[in-house]
VOPAGU-2260 file (C-alpha; in pm, 1 decimal, decimal comma):
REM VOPAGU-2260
SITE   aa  ch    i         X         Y         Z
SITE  UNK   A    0       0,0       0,0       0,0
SITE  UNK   A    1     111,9     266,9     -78,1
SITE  UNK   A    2     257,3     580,0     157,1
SITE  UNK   A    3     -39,1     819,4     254,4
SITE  UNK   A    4    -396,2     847,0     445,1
SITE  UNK   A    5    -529,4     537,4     374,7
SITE  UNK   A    6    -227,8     365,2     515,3
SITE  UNK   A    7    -206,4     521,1     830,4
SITE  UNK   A    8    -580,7     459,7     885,2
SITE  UNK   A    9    -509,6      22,2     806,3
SITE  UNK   A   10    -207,4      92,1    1042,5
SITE  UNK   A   11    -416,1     258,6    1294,0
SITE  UNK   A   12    -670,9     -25,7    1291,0
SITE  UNK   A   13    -423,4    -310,1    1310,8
SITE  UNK   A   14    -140,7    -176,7    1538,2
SITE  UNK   A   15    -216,5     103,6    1748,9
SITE  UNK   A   16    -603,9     -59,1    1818,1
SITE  UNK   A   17    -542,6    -410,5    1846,1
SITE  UNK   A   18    -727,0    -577,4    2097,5
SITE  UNK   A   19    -435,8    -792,2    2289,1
SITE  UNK   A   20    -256,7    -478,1    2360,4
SITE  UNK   A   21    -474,5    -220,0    2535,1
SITE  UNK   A   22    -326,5     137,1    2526,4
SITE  UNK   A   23    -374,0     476,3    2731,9
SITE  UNK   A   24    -555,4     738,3    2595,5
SITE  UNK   A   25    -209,6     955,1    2668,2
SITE  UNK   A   26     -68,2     739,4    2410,1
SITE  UNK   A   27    -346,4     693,0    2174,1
SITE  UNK   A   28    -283,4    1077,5    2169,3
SITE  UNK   A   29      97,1    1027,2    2116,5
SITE  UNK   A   30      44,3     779,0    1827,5
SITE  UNK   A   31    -229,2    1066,2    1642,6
SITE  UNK   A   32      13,7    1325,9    1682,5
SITE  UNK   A   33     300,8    1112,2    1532,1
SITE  UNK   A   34      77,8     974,0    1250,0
SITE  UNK   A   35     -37,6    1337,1    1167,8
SITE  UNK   A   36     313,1    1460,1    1213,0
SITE  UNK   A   37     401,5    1222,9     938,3
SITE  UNK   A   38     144,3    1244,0     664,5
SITE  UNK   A   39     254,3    1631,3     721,1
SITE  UNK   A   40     588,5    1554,7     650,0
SITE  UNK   A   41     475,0    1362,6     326,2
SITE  UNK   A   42     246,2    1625,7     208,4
SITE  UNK   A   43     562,5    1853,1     268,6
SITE  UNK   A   44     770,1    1634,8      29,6
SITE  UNK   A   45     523,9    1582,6    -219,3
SITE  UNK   A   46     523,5    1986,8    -252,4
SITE  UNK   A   47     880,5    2001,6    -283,1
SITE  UNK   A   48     918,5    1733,4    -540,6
SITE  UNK   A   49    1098,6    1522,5    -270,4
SITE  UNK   A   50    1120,9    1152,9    -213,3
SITE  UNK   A   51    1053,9    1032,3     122,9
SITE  UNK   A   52    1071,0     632,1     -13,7
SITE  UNK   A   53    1378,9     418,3     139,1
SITE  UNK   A   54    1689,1     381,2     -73,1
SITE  UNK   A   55    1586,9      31,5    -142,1
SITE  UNK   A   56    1240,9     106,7    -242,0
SITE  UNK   A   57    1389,4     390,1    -541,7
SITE  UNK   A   58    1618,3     152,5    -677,9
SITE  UNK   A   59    1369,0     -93,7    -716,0
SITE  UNK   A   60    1131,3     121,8    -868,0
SITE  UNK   A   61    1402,4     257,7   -1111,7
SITE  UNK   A   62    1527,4     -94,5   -1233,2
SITE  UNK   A   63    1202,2    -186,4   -1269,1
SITE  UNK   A   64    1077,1      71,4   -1504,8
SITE  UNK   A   65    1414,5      85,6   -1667,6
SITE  UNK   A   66    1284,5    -281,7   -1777,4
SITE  UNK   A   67     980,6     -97,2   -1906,4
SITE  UNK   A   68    1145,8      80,1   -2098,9
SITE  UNK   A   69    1344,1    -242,7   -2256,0
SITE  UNK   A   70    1084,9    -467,2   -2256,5
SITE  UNK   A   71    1167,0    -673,1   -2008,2
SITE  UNK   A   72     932,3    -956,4   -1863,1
SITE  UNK   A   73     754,1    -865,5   -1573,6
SITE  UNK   A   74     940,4   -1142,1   -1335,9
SITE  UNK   A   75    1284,8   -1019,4   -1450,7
SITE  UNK   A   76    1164,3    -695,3   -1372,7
SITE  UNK   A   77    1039,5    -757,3   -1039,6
SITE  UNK   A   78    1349,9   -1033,9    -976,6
SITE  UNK   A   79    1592,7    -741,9   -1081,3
SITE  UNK   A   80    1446,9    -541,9    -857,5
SITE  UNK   A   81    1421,2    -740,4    -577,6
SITE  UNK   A   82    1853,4    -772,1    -602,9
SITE  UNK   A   83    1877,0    -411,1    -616,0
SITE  UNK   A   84    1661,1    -328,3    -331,2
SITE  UNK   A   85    1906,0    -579,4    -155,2
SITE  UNK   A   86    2216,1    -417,8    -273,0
SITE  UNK   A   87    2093,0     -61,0    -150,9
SITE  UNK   A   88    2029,4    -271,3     228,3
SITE  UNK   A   89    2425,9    -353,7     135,6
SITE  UNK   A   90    2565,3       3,8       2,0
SITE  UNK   A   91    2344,3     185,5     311,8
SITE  UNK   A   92    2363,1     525,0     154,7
SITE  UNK   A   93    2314,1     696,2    -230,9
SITE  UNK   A   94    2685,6     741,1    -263,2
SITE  UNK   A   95    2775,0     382,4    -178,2
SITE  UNK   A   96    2551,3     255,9    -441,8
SITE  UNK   A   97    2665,8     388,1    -714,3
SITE  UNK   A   98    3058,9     264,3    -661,4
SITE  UNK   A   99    3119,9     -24,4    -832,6
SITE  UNK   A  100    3346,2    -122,6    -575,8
SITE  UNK   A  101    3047,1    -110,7    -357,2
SITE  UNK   A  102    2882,9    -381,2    -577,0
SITE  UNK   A  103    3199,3    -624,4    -586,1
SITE  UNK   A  104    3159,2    -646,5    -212,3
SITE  UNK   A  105    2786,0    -724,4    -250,4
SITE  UNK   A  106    2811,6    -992,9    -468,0
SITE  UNK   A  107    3151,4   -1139,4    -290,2
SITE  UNK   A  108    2892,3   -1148,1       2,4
SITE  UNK   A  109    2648,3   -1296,3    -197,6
SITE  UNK   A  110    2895,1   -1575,8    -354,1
SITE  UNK   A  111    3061,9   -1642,4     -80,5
SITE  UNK   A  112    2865,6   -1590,2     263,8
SITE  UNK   A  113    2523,5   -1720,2     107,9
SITE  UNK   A  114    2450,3   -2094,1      45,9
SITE  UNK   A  115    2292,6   -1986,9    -288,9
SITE  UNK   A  116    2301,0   -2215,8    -621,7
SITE  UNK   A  117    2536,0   -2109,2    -888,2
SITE  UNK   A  118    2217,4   -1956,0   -1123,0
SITE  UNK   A  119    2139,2   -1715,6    -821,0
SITE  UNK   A  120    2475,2   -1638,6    -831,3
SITE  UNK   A  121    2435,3   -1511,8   -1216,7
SITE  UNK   A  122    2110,4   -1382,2   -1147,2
SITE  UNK   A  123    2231,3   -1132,9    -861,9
SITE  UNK   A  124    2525,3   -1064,8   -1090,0
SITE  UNK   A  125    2273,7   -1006,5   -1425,9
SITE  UNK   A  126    2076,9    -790,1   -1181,4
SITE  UNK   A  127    2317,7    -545,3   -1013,5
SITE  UNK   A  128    2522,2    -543,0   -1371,8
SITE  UNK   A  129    2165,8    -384,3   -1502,7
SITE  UNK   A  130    2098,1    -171,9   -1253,1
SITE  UNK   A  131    2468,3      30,8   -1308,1
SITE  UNK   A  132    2434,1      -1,7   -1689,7
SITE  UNK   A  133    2060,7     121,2   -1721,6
SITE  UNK   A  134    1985,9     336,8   -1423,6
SITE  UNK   A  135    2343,6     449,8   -1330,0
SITE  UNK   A  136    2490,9     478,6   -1730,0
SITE  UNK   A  137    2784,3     272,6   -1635,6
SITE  UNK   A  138    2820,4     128,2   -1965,2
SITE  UNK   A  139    3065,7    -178,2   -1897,4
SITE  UNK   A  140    3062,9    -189,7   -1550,2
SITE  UNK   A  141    3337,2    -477,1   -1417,4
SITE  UNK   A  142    3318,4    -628,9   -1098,8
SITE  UNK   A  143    3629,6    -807,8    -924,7
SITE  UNK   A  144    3403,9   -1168,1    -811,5
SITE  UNK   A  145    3462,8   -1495,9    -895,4
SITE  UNK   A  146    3115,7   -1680,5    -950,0
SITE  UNK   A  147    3115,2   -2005,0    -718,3
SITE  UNK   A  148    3064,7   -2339,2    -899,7
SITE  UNK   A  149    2789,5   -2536,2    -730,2
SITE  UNK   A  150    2694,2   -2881,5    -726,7
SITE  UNK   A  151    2412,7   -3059,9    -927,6
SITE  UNK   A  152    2115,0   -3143,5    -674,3
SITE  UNK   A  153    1896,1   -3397,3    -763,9
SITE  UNK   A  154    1546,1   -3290,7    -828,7
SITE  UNK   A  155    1260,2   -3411,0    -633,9
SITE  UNK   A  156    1057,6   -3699,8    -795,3
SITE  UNK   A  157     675,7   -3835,7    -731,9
SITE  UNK   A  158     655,4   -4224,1    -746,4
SITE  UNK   A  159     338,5   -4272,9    -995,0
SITE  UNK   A  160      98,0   -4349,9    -646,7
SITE  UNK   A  161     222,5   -4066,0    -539,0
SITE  UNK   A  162      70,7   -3818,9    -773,5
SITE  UNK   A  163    -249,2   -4029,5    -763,3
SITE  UNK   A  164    -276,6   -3974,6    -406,6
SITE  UNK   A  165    -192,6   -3574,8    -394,5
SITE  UNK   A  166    -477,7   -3548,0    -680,2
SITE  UNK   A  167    -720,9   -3697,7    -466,2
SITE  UNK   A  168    -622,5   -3452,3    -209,7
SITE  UNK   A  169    -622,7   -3166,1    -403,1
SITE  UNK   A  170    -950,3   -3248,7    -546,7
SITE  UNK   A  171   -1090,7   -3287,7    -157,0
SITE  UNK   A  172   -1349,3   -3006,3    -122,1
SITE  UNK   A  173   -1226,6   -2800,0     165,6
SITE  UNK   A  174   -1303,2   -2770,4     540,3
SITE  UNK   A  175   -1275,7   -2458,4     557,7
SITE  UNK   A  176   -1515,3   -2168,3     393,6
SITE  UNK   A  177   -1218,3   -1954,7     288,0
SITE  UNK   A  178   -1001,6   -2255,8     157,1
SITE  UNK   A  179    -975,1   -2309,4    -179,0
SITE  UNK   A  180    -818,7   -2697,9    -235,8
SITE  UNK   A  181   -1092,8   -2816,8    -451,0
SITE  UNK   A  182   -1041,9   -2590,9    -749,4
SITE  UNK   A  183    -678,8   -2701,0    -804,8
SITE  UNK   A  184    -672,2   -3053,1    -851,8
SITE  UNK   A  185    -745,8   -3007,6   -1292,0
SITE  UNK   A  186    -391,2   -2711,9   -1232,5
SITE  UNK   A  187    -196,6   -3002,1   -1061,9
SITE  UNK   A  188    -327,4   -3296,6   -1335,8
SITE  UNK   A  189    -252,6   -3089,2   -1630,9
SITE  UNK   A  190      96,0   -2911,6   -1501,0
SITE  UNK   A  191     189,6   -3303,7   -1435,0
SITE  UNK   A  192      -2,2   -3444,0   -1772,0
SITE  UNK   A  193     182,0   -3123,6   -1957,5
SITE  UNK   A  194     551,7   -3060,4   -1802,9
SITE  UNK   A  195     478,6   -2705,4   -1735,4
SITE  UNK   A  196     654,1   -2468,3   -1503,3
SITE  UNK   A  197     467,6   -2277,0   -1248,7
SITE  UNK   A  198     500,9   -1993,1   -1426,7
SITE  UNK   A  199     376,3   -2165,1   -1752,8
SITE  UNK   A  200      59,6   -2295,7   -1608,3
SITE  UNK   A  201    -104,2   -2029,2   -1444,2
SITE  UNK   A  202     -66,7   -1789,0   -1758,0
SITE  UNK   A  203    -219,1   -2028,8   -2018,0
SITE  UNK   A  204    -466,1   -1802,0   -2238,9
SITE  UNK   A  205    -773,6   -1981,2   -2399,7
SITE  UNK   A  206    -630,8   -1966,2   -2746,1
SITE  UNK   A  207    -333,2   -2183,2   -2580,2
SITE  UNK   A  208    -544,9   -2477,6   -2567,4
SITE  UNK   A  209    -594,6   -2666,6   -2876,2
SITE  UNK   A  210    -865,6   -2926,0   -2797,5
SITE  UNK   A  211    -861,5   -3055,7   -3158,7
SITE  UNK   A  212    -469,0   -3168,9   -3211,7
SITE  UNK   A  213    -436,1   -3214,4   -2830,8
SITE  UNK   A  214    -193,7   -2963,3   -2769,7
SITE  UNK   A  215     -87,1   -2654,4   -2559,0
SITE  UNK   A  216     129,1   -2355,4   -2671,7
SITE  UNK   A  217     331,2   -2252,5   -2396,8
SITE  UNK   A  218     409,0   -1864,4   -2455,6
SITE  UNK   A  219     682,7   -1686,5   -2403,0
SITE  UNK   A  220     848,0   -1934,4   -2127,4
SITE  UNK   A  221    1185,9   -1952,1   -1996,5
SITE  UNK   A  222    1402,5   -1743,6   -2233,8
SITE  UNK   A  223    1115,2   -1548,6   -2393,9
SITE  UNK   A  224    1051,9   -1851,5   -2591,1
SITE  UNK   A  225     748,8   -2036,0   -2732,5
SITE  UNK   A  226     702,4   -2409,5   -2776,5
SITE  UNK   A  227     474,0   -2678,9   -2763,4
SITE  UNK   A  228     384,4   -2960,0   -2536,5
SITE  UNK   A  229      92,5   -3215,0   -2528,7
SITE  UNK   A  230    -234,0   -3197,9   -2369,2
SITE  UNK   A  231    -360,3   -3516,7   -2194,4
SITE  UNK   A  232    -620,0   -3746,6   -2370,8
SITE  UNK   A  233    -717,7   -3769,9   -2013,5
SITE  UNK   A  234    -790,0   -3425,5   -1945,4
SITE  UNK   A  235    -952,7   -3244,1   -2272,0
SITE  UNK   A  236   -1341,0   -3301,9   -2110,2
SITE  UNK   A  237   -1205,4   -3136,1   -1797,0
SITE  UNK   A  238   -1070,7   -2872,1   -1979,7
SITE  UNK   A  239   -1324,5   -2794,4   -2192,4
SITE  UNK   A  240   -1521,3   -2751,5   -1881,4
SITE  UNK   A  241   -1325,2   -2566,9   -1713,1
SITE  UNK   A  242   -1331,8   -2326,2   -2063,8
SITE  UNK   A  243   -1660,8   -2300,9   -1999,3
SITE  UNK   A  244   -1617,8   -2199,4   -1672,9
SITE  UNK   A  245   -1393,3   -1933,1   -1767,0
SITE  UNK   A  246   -1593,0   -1809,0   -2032,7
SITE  UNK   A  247   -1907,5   -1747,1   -1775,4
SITE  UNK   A  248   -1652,8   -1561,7   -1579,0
SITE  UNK   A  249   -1559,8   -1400,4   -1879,9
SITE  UNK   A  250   -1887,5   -1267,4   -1952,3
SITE  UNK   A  251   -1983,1   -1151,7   -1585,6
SITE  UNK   A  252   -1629,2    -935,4   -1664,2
SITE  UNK   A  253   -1780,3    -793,2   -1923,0
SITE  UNK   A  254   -2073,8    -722,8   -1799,0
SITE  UNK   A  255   -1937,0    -555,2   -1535,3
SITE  UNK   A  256   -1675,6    -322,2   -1753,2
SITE  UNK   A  257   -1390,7    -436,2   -1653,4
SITE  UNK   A  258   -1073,2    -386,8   -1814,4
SITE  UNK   A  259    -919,3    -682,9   -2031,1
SITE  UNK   A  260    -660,4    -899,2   -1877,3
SITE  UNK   A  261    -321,6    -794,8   -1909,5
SITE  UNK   A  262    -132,4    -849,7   -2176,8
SITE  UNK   A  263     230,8    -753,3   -2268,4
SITE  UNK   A  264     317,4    -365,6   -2324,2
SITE  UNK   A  265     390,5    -434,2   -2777,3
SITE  UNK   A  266      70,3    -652,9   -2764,6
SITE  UNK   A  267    -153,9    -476,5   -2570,2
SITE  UNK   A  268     -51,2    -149,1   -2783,5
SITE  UNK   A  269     -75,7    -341,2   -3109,6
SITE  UNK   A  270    -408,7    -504,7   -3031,5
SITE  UNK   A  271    -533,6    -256,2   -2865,6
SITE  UNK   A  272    -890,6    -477,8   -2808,1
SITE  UNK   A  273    -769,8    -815,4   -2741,3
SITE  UNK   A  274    -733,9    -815,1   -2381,1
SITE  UNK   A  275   -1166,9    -769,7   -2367,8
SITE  UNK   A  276   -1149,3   -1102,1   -2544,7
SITE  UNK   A  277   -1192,4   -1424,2   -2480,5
SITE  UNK   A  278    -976,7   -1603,9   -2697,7
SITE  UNK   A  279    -722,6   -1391,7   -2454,5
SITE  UNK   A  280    -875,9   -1513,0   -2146,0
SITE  UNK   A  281    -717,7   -1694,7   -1893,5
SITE  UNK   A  282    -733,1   -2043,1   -1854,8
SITE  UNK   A  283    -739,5   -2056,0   -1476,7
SITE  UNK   A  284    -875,4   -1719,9   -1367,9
SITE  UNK   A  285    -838,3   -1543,1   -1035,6
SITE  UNK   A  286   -1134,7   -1561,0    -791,4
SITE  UNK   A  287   -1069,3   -1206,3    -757,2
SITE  UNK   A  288   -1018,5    -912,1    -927,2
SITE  UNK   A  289    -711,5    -657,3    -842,6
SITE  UNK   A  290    -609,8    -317,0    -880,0
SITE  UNK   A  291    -261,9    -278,1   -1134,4
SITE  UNK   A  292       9,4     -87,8    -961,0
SITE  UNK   A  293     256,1       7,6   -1178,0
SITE  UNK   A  294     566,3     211,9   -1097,9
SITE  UNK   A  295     770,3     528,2   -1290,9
SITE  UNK   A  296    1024,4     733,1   -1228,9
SITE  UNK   A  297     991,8    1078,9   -1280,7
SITE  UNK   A  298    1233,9    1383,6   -1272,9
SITE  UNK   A  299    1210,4    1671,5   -1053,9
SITE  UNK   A  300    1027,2    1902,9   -1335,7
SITE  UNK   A  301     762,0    1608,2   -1305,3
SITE  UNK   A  302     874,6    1462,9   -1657,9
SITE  UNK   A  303     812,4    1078,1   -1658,7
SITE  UNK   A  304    1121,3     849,1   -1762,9
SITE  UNK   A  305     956,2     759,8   -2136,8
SITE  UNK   A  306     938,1    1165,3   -2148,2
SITE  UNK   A  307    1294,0    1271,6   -2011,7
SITE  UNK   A  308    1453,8     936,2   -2172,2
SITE  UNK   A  309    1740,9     750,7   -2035,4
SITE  UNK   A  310    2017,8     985,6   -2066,9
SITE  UNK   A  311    1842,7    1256,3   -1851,3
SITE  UNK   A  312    1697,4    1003,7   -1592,2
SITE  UNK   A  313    2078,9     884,7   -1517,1
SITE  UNK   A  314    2210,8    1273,5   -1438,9
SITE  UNK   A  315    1892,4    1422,4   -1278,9
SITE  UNK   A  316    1812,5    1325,0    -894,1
SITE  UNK   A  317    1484,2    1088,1    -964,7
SITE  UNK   A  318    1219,8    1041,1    -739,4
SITE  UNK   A  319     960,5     760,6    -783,6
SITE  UNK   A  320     571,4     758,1    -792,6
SITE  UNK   A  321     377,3     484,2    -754,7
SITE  UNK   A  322      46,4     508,9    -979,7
SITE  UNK   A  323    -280,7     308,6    -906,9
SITE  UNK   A  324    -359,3      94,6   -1191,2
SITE  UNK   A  325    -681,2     -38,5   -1370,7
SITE  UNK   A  326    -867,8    -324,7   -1207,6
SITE  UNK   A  327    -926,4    -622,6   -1420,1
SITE  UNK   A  328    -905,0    -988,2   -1336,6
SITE  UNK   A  329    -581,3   -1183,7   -1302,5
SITE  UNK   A  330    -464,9   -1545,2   -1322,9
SITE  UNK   A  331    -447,3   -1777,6   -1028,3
SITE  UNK   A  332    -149,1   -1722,6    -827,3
SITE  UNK   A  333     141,5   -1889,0    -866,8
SITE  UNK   A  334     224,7   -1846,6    -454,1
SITE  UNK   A  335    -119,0   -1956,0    -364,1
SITE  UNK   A  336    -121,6   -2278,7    -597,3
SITE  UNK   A  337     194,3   -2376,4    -463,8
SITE  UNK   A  338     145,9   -2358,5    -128,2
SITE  UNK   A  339    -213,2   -2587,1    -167,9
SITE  UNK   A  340      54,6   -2835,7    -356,3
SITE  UNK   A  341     264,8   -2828,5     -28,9
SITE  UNK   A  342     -37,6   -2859,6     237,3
SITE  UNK   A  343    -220,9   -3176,5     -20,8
SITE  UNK   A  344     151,5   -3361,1     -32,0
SITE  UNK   A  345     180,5   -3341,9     358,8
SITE  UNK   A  346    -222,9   -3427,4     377,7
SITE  UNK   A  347    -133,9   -3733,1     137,5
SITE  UNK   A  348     149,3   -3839,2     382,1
SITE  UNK   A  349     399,8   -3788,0      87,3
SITE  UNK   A  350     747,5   -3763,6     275,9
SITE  UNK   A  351     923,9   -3557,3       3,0
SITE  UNK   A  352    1018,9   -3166,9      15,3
SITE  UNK   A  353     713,5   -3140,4    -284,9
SITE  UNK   A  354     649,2   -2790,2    -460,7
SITE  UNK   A  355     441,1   -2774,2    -770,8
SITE  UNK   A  356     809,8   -2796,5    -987,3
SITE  UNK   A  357     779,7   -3183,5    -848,8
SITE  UNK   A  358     539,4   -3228,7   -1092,8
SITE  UNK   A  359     712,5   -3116,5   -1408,8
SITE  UNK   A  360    1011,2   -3321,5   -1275,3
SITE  UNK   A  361     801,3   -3632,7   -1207,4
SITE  UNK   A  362     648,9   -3557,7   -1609,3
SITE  UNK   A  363     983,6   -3563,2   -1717,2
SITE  UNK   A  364    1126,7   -3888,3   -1504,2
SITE  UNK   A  365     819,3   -4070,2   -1605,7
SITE  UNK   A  366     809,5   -4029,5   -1981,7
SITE  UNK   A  367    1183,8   -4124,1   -1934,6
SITE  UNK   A  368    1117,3   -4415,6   -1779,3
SITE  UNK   A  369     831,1   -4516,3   -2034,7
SITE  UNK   A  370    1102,9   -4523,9   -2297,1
SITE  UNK   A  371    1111,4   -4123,3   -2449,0
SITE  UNK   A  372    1395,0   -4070,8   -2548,4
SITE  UNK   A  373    1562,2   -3726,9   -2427,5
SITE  UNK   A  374    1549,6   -3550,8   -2705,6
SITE  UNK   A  375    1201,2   -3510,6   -2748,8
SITE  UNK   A  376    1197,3   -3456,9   -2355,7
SITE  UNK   A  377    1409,9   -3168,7   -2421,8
SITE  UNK   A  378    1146,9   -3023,4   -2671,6
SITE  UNK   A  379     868,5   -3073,9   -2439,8
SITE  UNK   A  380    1034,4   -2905,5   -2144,4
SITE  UNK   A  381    1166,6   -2639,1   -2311,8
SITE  UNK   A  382    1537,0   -2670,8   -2221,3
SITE  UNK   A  383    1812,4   -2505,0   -2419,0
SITE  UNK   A  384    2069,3   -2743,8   -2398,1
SITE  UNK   A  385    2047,5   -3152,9   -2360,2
SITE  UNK   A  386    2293,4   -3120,3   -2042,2
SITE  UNK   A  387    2014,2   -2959,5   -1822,8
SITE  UNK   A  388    1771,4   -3307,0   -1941,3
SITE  UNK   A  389    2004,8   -3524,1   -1876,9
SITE  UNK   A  390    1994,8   -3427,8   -1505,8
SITE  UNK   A  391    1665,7   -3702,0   -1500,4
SITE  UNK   A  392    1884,0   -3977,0   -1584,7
SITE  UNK   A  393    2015,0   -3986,2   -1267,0
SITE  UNK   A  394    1617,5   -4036,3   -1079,9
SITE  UNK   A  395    1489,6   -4223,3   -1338,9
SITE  UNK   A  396    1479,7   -4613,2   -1335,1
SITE  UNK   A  397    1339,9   -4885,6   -1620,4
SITE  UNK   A  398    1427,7   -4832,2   -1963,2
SITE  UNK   A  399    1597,4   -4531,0   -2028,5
SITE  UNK   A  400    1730,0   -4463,7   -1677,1
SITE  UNK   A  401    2009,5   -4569,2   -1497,6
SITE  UNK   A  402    1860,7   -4965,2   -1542,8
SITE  UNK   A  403    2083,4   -5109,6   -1261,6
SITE  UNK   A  404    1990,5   -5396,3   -1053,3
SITE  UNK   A  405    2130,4   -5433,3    -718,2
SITE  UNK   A  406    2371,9   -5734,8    -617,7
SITE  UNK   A  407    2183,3   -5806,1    -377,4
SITE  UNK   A  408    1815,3   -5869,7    -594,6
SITE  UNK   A  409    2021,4   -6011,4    -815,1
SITE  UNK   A  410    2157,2   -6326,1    -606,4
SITE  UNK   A  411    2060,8   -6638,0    -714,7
């Protein structure tokens, strides 16, 4: 939420009023003259053209609409943020964080202090090497760290039972009114049936799902690329239901006027009308609808950064502004899908550290084991190179996996 009256009144309601901690009316009067002292202060700094936001808070704004303004996908965005609002923690102050020096020591500490995989490594690196080439106009900034080879850990696998068991669970209807386990047991079958990520599943569009040739179109996926993968034979009534479903949903949106769904910034400003349709529509809706927030920098004359343009946002002081979006109606969320995963696995008695990326793993070991061969498991993930498929050969058993008997089931 953002900075203003409306948060001090949710803070006043949950903190200064809550009922296990009883307070004076001296300091009820303390806390309203501190609260009014403050949105002063704000009002003071909006005159001025000030920003009171934290260090960390600006540079994630600024990386993230510096991806704007490239194109960026909205996770790098908000992962490249998420680094730099840790590296201004690090630097502590506005001159720190722009030393390159500064950002060798962060990412020693991240390499070498943090038990962190060797692709969060390169991630923090990508991040903070963005954030001094597109916000500060560092062009080739070099930093003196050694990236820290990691080793290969073997990814989580469901025995076939396994699955079968955390689909009954997710298809349980739940005990509780606010609990939501029965919608995601079709999510669970078809990210398992499919090999999708996380990511992959909850952003399928209608016009992904090709009942007729039994396929899905994954778009733009890891690597801003587009492939294709098979839809279950198992599945397509369920889906077309579930079409259906989002289609009444669909409707009610319209109804209602709500704005499209979101779409990407070149789409939505080449088809300026899809987003209202429902060949556009997601496949697994939100229950909800949500308000956009979306986040600009702007220069002290008030000039937005696709206004001022890159140059001038690097040598004027900037100051962000968070603006309140449209409301329109989002997919299901990744966080919340995944944690209904988790609490079904434990509810199944499944004694395995499962996430929803267990399933695309467990699609991947299985065909494997079936006799695919890895090459056309490589196509169906979506990998880039064979090396990163191969991992499944060390999980998978039968005919294309490691096919070893034990010595001791072998004695005769």
């Amino acid at each position: 939420m953002e900075a203003g009256r409306d948060a001090a009144k949710a803070f006043w309601r949950a903190e200064v009023q809550r009922e296990d901690r009883k307070r004076e009316p001296w300091q009820l009067d303390q806390w309203s003259d501190a609260i009014q002292w403050y949105l002063n202060w704000l009002k003071a700094c909006e005159e001025a053209g000030a920003d009171h936001r934290s260090l960390p808070e600006r540079l994630r704004a600024a990386v993230h609409s510096a991806g704007s303004r490239r194109g960026l996908a909205l996770r790098t965005k908000q992962c490249y943020g998420a680094w730099a609002a840790r590296y201004a923690v690090f630097a502590g102050d506005e001159r720190e964080v722009m030393r390159v020096e500064t950002a060798s020591r962060f990412l020693g500490s991240v390499v070498n202090d943090e038990d962190c995989a060797y692709s969060t490594q390169k991630q923090a690196l990508n991040a903070v090497a963005f954030f001094f080439k597109y916000v500060c106009g560092v062009e080739d900034p070099v930093f003196q760290v050694k990236l820290r080879k990691t080793g290969t850990r073997i990814p989580v696998v469901l025995a076939k039972p396994e699955t079968e068991r955390l689909f009954e669970k997710l298809d349980e209807p739940p005990k509780q009114a606010k609990k939501t386990e029965g919608r995601y047991g079709l999510a669970a079958r078809l990210q398992y049936g499919a090999g999708l990520r996380l990511s992959e599943l909850v952003r399928l569009r209608i016009k992904d799902v090709d009942l007729g040739r039994g396929t899905l179109t994954v778009r733009m996926g890891k690597g801003d690329k587009d492939r294709m993968t098979v839809l279950p034979k198992s599945l397509r009534e369920q889906i077309a239901e579930q079409i259906e479903k989002a289609r009444e949903i669909w409707r009610r949106d319209r109804e209602e006027g709500l704005a499209g769904v979101y779409l990407p910034g070149a789409l939505a400003r080449k088809f300026r009308r899809a987003a209202e349709t429902f060949e556009w529509f997601w496949l697994f809706p939100a229950r909800q609808t949500s308000v956009d927030l979306e986040t600009r920098c702007y220069d002290r004359a008030g000039r937005d950064d696709d206004a001022v343009g890159d140059a001038a946002v690097t040598r004027v002081a900037v100051r962000t502004k968070p603006e309140s979006g449209i409301r329109r109606r989002h997919h299901l969320h990744g966080k919340v899908y995944n944690e209904a995963i988790q609490r079904a696995a434990s509810a199944a008695g499944i004694e395995k550290h499962v996430t929803s990326h267990a399933l695309r793993h467990s699609f991947a070991t299985h065909l494997l084991e079936a006799g695919t061969d890895l090459r056309t498991i490589q196509d169906l993930l979506g990998h880039e190179e064979i090396t990163t498929t191969e991992i499944y050969l060390h999980v998978a058993t039968g005919v294309h996996g490691l096919g070893v008997v034990s010595p001791l089931d072998s004695r005769e």
